[in-house]
N, C-alpha and C positions, 0 to 999 in steps of 0.2 A: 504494500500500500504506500501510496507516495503523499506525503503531507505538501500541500501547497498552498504558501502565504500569500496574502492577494489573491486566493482561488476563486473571488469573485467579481473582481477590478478588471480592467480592457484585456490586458494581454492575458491574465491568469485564468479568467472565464473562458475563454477559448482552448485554452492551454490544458486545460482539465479536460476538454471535450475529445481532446486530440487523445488525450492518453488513454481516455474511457475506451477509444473508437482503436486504441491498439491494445487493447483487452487487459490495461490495467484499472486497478479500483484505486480511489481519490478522498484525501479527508483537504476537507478547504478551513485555515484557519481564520474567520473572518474577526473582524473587530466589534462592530455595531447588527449584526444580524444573526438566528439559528434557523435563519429560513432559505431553505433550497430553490433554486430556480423549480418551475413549473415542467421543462423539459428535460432538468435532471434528478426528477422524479422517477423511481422505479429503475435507475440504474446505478454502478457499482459506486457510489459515492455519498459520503456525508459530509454535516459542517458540526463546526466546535466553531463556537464564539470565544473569543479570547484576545488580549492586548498580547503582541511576543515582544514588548518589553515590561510584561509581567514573568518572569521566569517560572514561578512556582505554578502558574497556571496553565502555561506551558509546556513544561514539564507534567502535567498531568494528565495533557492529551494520549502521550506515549503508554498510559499505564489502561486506557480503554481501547488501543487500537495498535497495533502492529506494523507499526512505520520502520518501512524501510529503504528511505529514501526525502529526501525534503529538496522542493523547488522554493526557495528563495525569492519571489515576485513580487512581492511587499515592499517600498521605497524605504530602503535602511539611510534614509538622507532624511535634513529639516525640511521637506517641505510641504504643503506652503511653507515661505520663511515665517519665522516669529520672532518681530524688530524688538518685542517687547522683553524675548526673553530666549537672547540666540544661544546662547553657551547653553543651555538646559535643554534647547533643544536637539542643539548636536549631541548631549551626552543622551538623548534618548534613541537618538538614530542609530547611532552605532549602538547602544544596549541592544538593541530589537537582533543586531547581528550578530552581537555573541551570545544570546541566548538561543539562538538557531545552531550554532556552534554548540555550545552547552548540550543542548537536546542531542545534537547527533550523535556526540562522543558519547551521550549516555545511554543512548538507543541501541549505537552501534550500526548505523545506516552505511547501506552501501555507496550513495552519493549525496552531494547537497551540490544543486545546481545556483546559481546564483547571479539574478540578472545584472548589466552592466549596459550600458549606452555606445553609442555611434559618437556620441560626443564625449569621448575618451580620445577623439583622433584630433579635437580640435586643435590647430595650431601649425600642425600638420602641411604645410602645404605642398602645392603640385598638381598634377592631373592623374591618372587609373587607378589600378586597385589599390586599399590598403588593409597591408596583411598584419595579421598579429601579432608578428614579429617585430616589426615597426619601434622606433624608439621615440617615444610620447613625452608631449613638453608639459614640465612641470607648472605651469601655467592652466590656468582653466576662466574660460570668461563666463560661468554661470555654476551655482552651486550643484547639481545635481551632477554632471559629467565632474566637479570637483570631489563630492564623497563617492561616485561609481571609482575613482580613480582611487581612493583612500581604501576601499570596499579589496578594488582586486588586490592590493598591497598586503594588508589584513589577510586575505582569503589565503593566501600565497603561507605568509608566515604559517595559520593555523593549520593547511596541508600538512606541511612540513613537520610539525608541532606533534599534531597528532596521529598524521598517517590517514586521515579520512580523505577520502575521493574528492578535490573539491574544482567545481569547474566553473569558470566567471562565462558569461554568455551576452557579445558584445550587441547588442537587439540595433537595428538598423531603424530608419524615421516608420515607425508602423502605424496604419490606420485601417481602417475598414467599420465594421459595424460594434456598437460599443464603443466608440471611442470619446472621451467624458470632452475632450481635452479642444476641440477645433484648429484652429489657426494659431496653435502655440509656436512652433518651431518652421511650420511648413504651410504650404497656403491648401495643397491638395484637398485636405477633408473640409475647409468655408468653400471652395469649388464645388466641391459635389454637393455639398449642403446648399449652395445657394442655388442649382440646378432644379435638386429635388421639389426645393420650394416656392420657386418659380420668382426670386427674388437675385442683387445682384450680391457680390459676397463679402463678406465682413471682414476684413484682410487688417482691420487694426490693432489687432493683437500682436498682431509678427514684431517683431525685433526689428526690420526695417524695411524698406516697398519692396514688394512681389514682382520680378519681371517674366517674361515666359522661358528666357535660357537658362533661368535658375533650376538647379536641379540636385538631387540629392538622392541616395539611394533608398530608396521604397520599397518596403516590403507588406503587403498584404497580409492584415491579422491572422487570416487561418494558416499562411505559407510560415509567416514564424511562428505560432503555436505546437504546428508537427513539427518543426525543427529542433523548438525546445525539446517535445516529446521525445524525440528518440534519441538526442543528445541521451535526455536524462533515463534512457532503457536502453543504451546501449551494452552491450556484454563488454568493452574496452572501449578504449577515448586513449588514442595517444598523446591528446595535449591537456593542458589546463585552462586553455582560453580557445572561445569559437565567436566569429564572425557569424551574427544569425541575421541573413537580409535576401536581398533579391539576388545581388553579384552582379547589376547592374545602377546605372544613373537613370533617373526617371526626371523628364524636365517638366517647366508647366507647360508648356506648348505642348506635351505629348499628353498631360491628361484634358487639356482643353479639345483636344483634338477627339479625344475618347467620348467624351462628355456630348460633345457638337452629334458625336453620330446618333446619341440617343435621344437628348433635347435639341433639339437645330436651334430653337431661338433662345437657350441658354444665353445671361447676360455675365459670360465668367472671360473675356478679353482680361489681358494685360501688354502693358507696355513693353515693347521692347528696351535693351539697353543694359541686362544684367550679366553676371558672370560667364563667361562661356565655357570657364572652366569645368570639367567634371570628373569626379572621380565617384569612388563606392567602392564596398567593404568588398574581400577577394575571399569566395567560402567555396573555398580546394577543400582546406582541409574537414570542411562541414560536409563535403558531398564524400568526397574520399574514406570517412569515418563512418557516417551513417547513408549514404546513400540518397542524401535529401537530394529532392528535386523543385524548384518554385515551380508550383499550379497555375498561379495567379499571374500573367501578364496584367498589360497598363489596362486592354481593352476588357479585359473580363473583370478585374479590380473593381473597373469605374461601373462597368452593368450592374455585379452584385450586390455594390455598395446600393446604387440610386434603389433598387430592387428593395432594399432593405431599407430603406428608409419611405419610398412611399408603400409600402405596408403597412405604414402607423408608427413606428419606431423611431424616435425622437432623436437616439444619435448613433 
């Protein structure tokens, strides 16, 4: 049974589905809920309500259920920030990660998977893939790619420490259905959102203007879902870090162009004028290890999604 934090948040709720559909069973530790989605009803999976920087209570999931294994998908970072009270919040982000640590060594699990960011490469520059060999600038221009970076450091030590399986899983820009988050980092999901709803798209959240060359490696939620899955059920992982993405660059011109073939009179233009550079994460070692294959191109991504959202489904 594989314990999974956030087994009910964007990436983790899919991520649970992947593993169910490769015939493993699932305990989701959630924070605020002990209620199971409606679809995973009657199949191999439960929830425990629980904070995992409560230790003791965490620790007590293991003594009703037979865990053998933990997905890591819970943000062991502050965020949102809290201006009012940073240092207390960092000391609780990283608690939530060594009590995950704590758990395993006391469980004895075969692996603890543990999510990591595309923005671990920031700073990085140049054009094609980037492998995870790569030597990453101690610099970070936003807190989350800052504690993913502290997280794999960590992770690295307590491997070694304790001999547990521990594998960081570098998650490439992900969107699809579920996704709480819009136009934070990438403009894709206000595109398709403002398609759906017949409106133009809310791009002021982004960090700075959207042009159509801008591009970034995209990976469709169900495509990194099964990739975590079989990472995390693999019989061997020769490495400790995977690149979990598409293995390509996805611009906006390519998902407006997706977009256009299903709404024609979509109001999701942008301006030319932005980066022409491109690169995206290089998963040799993700295909080579586990066999992954992206399902999802740009044009079927963009169908599923819209699909998914005019059926009533809010994000």
């Amino acid at each position: 049974m594989i314990l999974v934090t956030g087994g009910l948040g964007f990436i983790g709720s899919h991520t649970v589905r992947a593993l169910l559909d490769l015939g493993e069973s699932c305990v989701l530790v959630q924070r605020r809920t002990r209620e199971l989605p409606a679809d995973l009803a009657g199949r191999r999976a439960t929830i425990e309500q629980a904070d995992i920087t409560d230790l003791n209570a965490f620790l007590d999931i293991g003594k009703r259920h037979q865990i053998t294994g933990i997905l890591h998908l819970a943000g062991s970072m502050p965020w949102p920030p809290d201006p009012q009270q940073p240092i207390e919040a960092a000391r609780k982000a990283l608690d939530g990660l060594f009590n995950v640590f704590q758990a395993a060594h006391e469980w004895n699990v075969d692996r603890v998977g543990v999510a990591s960011t595309i923005g671990v490469y920031g700073g990085v520059t140049g054009d094609g893939p980037l492998g995870e060999d790569m030597p990453l600038s101690m610099a970070s221009a936003h807190l989350i790619p800052t504690f993913k970076k502290i997280g794999e450091l960590l992770n690295g030590h307590l491997a070694d420490a304790t001999g547990i399986d521990v594998v960081n899983y570098r998650i490439s820009a992900t969107w699809g259905p579920r996704d709480p988050h819009g136009a934070l980092f990438f403009a894709a999901p206000e595109l398709v959102h403002a398609a759906a709803r017949g409106t133009e798209p809310n791009l002021s959240t982004l960090p700075g203007p959207a042009h159509a060359e801008d591009s970034i490696d995209m990976c469709y939620v169900k495509d990194t879902a099964r990739a975590i899955a079989l990472l995390q059920l693999a019989d061997r992982l020769d490495h400790r870090t995977y690149n979990v993405a598409s293995g390509r660059a996805t611009t906006n011109a390519e998902i407006i162009t997706a977009i256009k073939q299903l709404v024609p009179d979509a109001k999701v233009e942008l301006p030319t004028g932005g980066d022409p550079r491109q690169s995206y994460l290089d998963i040799t070692r993700l295909q080579r290890d586990t066999g992954y294959k992206p399902e999802y191109d740009t044009e079927r991504s963009v169908a599923d999604y819209i699909a998914w959202l005019r059926a009533g489904n809010a994000h």
